[in-house]
C-alpha positions as CSV (number, residue, x, y, z in Angstrom):
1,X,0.0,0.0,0.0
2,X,1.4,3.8,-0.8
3,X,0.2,6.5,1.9
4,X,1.4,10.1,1.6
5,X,-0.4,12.6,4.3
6,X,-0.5,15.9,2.4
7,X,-0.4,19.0,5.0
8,X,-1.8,22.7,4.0
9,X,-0.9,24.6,6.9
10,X,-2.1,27.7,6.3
11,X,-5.8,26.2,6.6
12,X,-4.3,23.8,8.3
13,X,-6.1,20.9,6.1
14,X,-5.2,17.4,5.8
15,X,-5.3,15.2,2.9
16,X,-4.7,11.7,1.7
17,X,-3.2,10.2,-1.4
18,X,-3.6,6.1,-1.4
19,X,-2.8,3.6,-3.6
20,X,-2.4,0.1,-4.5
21,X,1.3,-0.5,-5.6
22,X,0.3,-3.9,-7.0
23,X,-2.5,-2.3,-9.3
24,X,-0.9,0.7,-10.0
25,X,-4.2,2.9,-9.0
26,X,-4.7,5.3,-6.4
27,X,-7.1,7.3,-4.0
28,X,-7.0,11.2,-3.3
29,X,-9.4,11.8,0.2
30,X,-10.4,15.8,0.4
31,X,-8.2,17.1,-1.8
32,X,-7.3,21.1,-1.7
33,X,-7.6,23.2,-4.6
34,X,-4.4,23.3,-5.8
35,X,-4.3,19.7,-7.4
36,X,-0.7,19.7,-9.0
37,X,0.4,18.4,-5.7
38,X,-1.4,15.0,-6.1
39,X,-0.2,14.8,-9.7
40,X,3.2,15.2,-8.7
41,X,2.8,12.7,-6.1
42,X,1.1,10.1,-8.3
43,X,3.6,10.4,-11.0
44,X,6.7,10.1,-8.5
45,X,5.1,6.7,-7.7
46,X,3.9,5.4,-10.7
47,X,0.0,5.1,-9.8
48,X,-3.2,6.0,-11.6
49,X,-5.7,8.4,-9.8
50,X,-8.7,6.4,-10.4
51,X,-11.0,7.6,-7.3
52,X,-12.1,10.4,-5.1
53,X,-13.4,10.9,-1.9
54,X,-14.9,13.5,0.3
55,X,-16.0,12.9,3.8
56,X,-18.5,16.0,3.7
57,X,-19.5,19.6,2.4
58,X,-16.6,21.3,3.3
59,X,-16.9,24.7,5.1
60,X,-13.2,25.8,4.9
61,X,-11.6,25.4,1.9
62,X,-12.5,25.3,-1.6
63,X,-12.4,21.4,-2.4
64,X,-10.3,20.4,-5.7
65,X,-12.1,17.2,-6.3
66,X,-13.5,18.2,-9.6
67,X,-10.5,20.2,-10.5
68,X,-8.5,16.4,-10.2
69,X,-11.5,14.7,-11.8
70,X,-10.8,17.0,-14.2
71,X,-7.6,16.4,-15.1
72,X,-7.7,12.1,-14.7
73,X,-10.8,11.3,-15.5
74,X,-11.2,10.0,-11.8
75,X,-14.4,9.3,-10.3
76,X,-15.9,11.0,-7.7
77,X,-17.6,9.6,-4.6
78,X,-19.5,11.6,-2.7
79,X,-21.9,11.3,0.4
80,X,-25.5,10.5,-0.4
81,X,-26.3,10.6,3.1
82,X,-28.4,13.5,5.4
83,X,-31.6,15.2,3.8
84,X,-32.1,17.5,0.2
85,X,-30.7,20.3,1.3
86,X,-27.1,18.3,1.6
87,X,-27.1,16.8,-1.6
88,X,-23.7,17.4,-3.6
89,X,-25.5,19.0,-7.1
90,X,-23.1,17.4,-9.9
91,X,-22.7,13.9,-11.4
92,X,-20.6,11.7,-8.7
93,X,-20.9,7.9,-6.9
94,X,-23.1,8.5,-4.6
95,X,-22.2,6.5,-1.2
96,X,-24.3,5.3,1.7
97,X,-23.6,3.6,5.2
98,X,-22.3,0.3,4.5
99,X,-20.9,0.6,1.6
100,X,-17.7,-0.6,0.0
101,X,-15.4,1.0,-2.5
102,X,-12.7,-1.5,-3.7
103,X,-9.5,-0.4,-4.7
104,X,-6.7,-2.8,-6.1
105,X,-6.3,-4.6,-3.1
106,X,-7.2,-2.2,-0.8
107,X,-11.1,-1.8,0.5
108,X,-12.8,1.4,1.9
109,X,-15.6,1.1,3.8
110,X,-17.9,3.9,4.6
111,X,-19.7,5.1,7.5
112,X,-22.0,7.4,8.3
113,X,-21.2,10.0,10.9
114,X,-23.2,12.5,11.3
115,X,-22.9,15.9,14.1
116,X,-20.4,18.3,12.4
117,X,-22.8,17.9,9.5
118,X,-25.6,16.2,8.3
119,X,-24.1,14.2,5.8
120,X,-20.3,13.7,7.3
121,X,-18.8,10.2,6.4
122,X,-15.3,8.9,6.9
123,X,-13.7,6.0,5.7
124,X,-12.2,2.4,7.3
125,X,-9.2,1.3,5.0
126,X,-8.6,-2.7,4.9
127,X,-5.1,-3.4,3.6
128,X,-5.5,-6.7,1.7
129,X,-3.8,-9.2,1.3
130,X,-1.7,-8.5,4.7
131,X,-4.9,-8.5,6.4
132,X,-9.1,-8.6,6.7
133,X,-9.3,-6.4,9.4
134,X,-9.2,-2.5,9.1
135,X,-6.0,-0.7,9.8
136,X,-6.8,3.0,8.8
137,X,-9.7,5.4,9.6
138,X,-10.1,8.7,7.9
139,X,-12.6,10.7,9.6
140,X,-12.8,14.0,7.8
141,X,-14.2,16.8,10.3
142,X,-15.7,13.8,12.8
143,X,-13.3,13.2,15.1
144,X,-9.3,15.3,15.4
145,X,-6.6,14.5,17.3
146,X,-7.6,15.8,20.9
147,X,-10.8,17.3,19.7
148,X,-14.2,16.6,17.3
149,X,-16.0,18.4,14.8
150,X,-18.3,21.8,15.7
151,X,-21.8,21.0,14.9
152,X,-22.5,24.9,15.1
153,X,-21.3,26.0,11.5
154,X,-24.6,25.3,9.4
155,X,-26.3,27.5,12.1
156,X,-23.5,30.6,12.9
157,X,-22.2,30.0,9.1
158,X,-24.5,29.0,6.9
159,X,-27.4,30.6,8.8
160,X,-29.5,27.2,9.1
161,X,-31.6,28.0,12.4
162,X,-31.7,24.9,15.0
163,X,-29.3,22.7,13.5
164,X,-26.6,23.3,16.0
165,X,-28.4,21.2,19.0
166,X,-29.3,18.4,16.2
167,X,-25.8,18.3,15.5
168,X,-24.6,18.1,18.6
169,X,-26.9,15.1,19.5
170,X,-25.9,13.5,16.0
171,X,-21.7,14.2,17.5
172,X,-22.7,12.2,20.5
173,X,-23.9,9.1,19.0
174,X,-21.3,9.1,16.5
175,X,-19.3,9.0,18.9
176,X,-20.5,5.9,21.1
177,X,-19.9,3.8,17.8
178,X,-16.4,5.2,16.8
179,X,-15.9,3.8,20.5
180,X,-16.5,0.5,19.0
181,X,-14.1,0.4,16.7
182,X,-10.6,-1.9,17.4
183,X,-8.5,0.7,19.3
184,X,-5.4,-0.1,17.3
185,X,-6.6,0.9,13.9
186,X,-5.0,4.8,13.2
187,X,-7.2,8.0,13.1
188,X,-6.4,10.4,10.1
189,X,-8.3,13.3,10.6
190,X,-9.0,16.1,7.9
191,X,-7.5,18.8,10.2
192,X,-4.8,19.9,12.8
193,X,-4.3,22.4,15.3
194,X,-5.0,26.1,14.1
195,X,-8.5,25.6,12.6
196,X,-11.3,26.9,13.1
197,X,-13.5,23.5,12.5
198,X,-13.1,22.7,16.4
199,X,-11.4,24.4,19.3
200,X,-9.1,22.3,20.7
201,X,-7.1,20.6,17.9
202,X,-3.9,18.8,18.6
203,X,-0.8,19.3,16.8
204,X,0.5,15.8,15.9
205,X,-1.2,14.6,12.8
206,X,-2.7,11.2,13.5
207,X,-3.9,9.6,16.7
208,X,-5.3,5.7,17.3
209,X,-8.5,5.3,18.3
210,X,-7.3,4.0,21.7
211,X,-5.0,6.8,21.9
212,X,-8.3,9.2,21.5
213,X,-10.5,6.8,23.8
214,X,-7.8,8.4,26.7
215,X,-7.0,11.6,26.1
216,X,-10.1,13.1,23.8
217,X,-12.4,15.1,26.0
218,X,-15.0,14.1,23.7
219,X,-15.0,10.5,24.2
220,X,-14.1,11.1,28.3
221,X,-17.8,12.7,28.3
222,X,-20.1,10.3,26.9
223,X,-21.7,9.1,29.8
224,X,-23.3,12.3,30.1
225,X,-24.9,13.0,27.1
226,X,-26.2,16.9,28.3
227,X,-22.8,17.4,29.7
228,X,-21.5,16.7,26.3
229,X,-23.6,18.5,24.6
230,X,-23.3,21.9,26.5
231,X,-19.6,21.6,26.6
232,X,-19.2,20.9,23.0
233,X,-21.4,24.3,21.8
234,X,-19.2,26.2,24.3
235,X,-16.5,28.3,23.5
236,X,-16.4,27.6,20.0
237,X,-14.2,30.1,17.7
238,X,-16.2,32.3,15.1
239,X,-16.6,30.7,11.9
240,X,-14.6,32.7,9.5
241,X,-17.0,35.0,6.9
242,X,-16.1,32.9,3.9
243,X,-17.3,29.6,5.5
244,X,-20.8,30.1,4.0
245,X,-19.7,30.8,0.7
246,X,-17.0,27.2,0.6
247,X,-20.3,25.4,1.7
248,X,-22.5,26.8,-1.4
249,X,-19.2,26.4,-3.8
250,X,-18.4,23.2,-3.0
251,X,-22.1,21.3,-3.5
252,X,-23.1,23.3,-6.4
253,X,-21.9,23.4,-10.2
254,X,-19.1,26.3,-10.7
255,X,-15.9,27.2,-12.5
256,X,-13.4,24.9,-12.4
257,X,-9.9,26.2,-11.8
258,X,-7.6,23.6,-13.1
259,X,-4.2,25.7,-13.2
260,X,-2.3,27.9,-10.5
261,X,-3.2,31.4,-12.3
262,X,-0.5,33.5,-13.3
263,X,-1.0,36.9,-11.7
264,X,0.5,39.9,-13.5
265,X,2.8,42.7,-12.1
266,X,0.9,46.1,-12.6
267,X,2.2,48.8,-13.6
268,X,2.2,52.4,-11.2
269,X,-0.1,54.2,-13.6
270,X,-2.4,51.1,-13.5
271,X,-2.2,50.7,-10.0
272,X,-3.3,54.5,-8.9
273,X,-6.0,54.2,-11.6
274,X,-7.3,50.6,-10.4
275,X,-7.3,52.5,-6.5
276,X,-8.5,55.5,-8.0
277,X,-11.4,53.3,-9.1
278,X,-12.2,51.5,-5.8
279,X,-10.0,48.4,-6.2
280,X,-8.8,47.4,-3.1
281,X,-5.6,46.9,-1.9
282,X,-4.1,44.4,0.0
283,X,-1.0,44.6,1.9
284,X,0.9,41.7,2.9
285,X,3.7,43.4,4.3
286,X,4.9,42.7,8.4
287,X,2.3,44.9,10.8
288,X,5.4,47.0,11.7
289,X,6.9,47.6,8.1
290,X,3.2,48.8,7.3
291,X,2.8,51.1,9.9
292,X,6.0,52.7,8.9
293,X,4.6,54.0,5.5
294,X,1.1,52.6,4.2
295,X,-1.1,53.9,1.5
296,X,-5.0,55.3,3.4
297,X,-7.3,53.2,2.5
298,X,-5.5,49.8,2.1
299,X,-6.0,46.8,4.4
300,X,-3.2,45.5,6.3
301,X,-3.1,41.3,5.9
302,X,-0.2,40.2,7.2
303,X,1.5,37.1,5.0
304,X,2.3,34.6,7.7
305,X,0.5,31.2,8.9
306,X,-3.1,33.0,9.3
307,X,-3.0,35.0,5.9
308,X,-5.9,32.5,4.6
309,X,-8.3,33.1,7.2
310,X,-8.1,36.6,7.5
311,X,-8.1,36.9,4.2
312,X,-11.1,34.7,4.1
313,X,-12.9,37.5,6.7
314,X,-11.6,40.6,5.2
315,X,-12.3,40.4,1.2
316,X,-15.4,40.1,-0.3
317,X,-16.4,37.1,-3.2
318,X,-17.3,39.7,-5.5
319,X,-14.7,42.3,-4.4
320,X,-11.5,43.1,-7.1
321,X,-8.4,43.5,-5.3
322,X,-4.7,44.4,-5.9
323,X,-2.0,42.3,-3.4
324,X,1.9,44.3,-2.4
325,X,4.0,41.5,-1.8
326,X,7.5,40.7,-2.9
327,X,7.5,39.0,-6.4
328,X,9.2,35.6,-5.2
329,X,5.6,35.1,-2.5
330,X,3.1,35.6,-5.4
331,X,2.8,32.1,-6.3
332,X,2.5,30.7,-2.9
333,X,-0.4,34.1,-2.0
334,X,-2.4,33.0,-5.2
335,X,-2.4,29.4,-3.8
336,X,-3.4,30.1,-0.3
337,X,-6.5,32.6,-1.7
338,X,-7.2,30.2,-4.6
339,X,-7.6,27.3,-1.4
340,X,-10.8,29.7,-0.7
341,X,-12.2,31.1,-3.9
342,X,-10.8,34.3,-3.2
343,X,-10.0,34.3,-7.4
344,X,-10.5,38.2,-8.2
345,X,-6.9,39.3,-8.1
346,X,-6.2,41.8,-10.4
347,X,-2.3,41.8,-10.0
348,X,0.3,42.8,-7.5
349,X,3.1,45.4,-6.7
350,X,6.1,44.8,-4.8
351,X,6.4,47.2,-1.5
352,X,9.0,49.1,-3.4
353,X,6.4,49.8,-6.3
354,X,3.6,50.9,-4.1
355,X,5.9,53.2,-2.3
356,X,7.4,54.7,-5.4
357,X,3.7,54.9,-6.6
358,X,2.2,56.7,-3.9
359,X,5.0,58.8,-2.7
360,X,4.2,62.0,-1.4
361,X,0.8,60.5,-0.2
362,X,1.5,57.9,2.7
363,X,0.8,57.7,5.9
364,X,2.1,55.7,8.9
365,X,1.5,55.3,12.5
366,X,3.7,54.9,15.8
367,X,1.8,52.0,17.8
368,X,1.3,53.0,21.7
369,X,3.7,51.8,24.2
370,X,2.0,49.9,27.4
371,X,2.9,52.9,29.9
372,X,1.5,55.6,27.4
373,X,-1.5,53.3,27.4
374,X,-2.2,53.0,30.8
375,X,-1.9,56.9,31.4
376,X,-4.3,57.6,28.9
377,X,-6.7,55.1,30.4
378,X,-6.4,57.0,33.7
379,X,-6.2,60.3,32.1
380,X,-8.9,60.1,28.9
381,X,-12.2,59.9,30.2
382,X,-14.0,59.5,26.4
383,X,-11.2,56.8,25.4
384,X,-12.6,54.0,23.9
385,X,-10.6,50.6,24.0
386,X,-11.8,48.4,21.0
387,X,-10.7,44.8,22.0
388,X,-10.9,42.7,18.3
389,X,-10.1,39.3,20.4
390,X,-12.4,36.8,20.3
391,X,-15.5,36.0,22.3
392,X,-13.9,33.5,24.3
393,X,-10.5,35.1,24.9
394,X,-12.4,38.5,26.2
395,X,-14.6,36.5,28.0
396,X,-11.2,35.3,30.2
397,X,-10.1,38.6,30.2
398,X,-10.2,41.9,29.3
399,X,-9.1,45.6,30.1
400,X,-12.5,47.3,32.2
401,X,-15.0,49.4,30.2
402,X,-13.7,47.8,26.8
403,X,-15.7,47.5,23.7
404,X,-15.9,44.5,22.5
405,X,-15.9,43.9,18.3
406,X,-14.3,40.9,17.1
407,X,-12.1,41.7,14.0
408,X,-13.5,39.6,11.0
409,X,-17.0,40.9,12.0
410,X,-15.8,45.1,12.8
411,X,-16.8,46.4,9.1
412,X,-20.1,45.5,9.8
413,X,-20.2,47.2,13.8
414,X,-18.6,50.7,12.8
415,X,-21.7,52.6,13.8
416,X,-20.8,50.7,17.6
417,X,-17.7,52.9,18.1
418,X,-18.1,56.9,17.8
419,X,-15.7,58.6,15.3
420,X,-15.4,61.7,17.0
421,X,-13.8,60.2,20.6
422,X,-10.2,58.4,20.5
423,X,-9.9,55.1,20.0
424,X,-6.8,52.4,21.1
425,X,-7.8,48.9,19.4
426,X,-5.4,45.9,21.0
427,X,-5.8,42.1,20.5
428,X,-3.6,39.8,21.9
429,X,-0.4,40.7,20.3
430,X,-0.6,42.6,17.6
431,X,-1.8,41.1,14.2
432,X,-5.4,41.1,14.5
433,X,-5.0,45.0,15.8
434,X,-3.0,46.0,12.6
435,X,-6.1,44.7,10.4
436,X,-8.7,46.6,12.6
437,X,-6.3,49.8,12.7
438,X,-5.8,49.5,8.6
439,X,-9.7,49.1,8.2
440,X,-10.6,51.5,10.7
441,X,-8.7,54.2,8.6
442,X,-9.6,53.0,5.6
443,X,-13.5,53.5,6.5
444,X,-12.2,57.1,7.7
445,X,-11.4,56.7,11.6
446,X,-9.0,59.1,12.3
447,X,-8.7,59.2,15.8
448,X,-7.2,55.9,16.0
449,X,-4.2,54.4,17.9
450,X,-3.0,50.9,18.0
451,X,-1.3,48.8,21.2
452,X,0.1,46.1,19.4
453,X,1.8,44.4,21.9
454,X,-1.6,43.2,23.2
455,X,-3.1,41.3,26.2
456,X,0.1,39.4,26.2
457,X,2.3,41.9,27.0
458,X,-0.4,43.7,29.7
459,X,-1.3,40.5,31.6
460,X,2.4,39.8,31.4
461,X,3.3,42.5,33.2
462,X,0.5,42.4,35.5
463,X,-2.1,44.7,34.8
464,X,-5.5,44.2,35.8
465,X,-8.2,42.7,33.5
466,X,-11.9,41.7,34.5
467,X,-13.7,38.5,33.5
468,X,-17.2,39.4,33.9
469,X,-20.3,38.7,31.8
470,X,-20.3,40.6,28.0
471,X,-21.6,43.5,28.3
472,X,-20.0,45.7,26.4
473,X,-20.0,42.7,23.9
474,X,-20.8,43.2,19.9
């Protein structure tokens, strides 16, 4: 048998290439976007892909099964389980509980496992001839290493009222049979730590279900099925902005994108006439390298291991947009937005460009130091702190009289913080404040100061937060 565990971490998204070295064929499970990677992979090791799986409507990326069905002439093979509003809406092997997909010698078997959605499968891998038992599970969004799938995204996501508690109940009593299932056989979950599909991902990629038996909280909890329940809807991060639209993209019939695209380099006179015109602009530049010289109006995404997801939050489906980036990231920026659908790039500039471009007309901040901070606190009685933290993390702690306004959803709460008194936005240290600072200006806040060091550095040193109720929560 050929296994290769392929590793996005940017979205950090698992997938599966398998094959059958005897038959020369092979398997793709949830594949991303970007689908020269399996090709590559397939052609290194002589194999054929022949098949493709999902384990469910995915929610946080852009899946590239079509793309690679595409391209080999593979079939798809899709889950035919939960009702008609979860039916994938192009031509595919539609697959129910029980069934078996055979593969050289190797045999998948599929399950039904409903609670992070309706129609959630994974699939137990047999290894034949070496054995007739199963030795591999691959369970999608169901269960992670450490942690199991939300069940609250079709509701806070998608905007499908009541289906959060359904899902929940559905998690549980997936859960009592995954208990039943040999404890040796290996767990190959669709995710790792860092996303957003549960909340306590662990870092290593692949557990046992034994190893999960002891140490998931999830399967610790199940006999108390309210328990469970109440502690798996708690605390759950916010589903990023774009989650509704991967979850409409990838059951429905759209443009297939079977290429990387080659972005082009724009010129300066294009560039001020694209911004002129209302194209944003996206800079991808380090928080602190921005704030020394930044163009109004341009939104601060920082290119690191998050750049997806805020991305994902920040930049509309329909929304034209220009990226500053050094020429030598392009390719690997077009990847990570491709991974979402973000497809509307109109070109780039590198940070030497856009400063040549604009010169004469940036601007640039000096981010607050912690003392300065806690003078004006003292001192500035119509100060407004905007905390762009999470729900859960200012629900721990936060700095008294705070506004809450979680970043991804701030464009839509401007008319919650008054233009006319200062303002000091903070998060926990620093990256999430330079996107609220850079929208905040672009939206034409200019009474605006940043503390980017964050709750880090202010519980750090000991200053007080409180950990009441929300009140001051958006």
């Amino acid at each position: 048998m050929f296994f290769q565990h392929v590793y996005e971490k940017g979205l950090a998204q698992a997938s599966y290439v398998i094959g059958c070295q005897k038959g020369g064929v092979a398997a793709v499970i949830d594949p991303k976007r970007d689908v020269d990677t399996y090709l590559e992979i397939a052609k290194a090791n002589n194999l054929k892909i022949t098949q493709i799986y999902e384990t469910h409507i995915h929610a946080d990326f852009l899946s590239g099964s079509r793309e690679l069905a595409a391209l080999t002439g593979a079939k798809l093979y899709l889950s035919d389980e939960g009702d008609e509003s979860w039916k994938y809406e192009f031509p595919h092997v539609p697959l129910k509980h029980g069934d078996r997909i055979e593969l050289g010698n190797l045999t998948f078997e599929v399950l039904h496992t409903p609670g992070h959605t309706p129609e959630s499968i994974s699939f137990l891998l047999t290894d034949h001839p070496a054995t007739d038992s199963p030795v591999m599970f691959f369970t999608g969004d169901f269960v992670f290493v450490g942690d199991v799938g939300r069940p609250d995204l079709l509701e806070k996501a998608a905007g499908v009222k009541g289906t959060q508690q359904i899902g929940a109940e559905q998690m549980y009593d997936s859960l009592l049979e995954f208990a039943k299932i040999p404890e040796y056989v290996q767990v190959w979950p669709g995710h790792g730590a860092g996303s957003a599909c549960g909340k306590a991902l662990g870092a290593v990629p692949s557990s046992t279900v034994g190893y999960e038996k002891i140490r998931n909280w999830a399967l610790q909890m199940l006999s108390d099925k309210s328990a469970f329940i109440d502690y798996l809807l708690d605390g759950q991060p916010e589903p990023p902005k774009y989650f509704a639209m991967m979850k409409k993209l990838n059951k429905t019939d759209r443009p297939l994108l079977t290429s990387v695209p080659e972005v082009p380099r724009l010129s300066n006179e294009v560039l001020q006439k694209e911004f002129a015109g209302g194209t944003m602009i996206v800079d991808t530049r380090n928080k602190l390298e921005f704030a020394k010289a930044f163009v109004p109006g341009s939104i601060n995404i920082q290119h690191n291991s998050a750049f997806s997801t805020w991305a994902g939050w920040m930049i509309g489906y329909d929304q034209p947009f220009i990226l500053v980036l050094p020429e030598n990231e392009i390719e690997d920026v077009t990847r990570k937005l491709m991974r979402i659908g973000l497809d509307n790039i109109k070109g780039f500039v590198t940070p030497e460009q856009l400063l040549s471009a604009f010169a004469g007309q940036l601007d640039q901040y000096t981010p607050i130091e912690i003392q300065e901070f806690n003078t004006r606190l003292g001192a500035e009685a119509e100060l407004q702190v905007v905390d762009v933290r999470g729900a859960s993390e200012f629900k721990e702690g936060h700095i008294e009289g705070a506004i809450h306004v979680f970043v991804g959803t701030l464009g839509d709460n401007l008319a919650q913080i008054d233009r006319e008194k200062p303002i000091v936005v903070h998060c926990k240290s620093g990256d999430r404040a330079a996107i609220a600072y850079s929208l905040l200006r672009k939206e034409g806040f200019d009474k605006v100061d940043v503390y980017l060091a964050g709750m880090n550095e202010w519980q750090g040193q000991g200053y007080p937060v409180v950990t009441d109720e929300l009140v001051n929560m958006i």
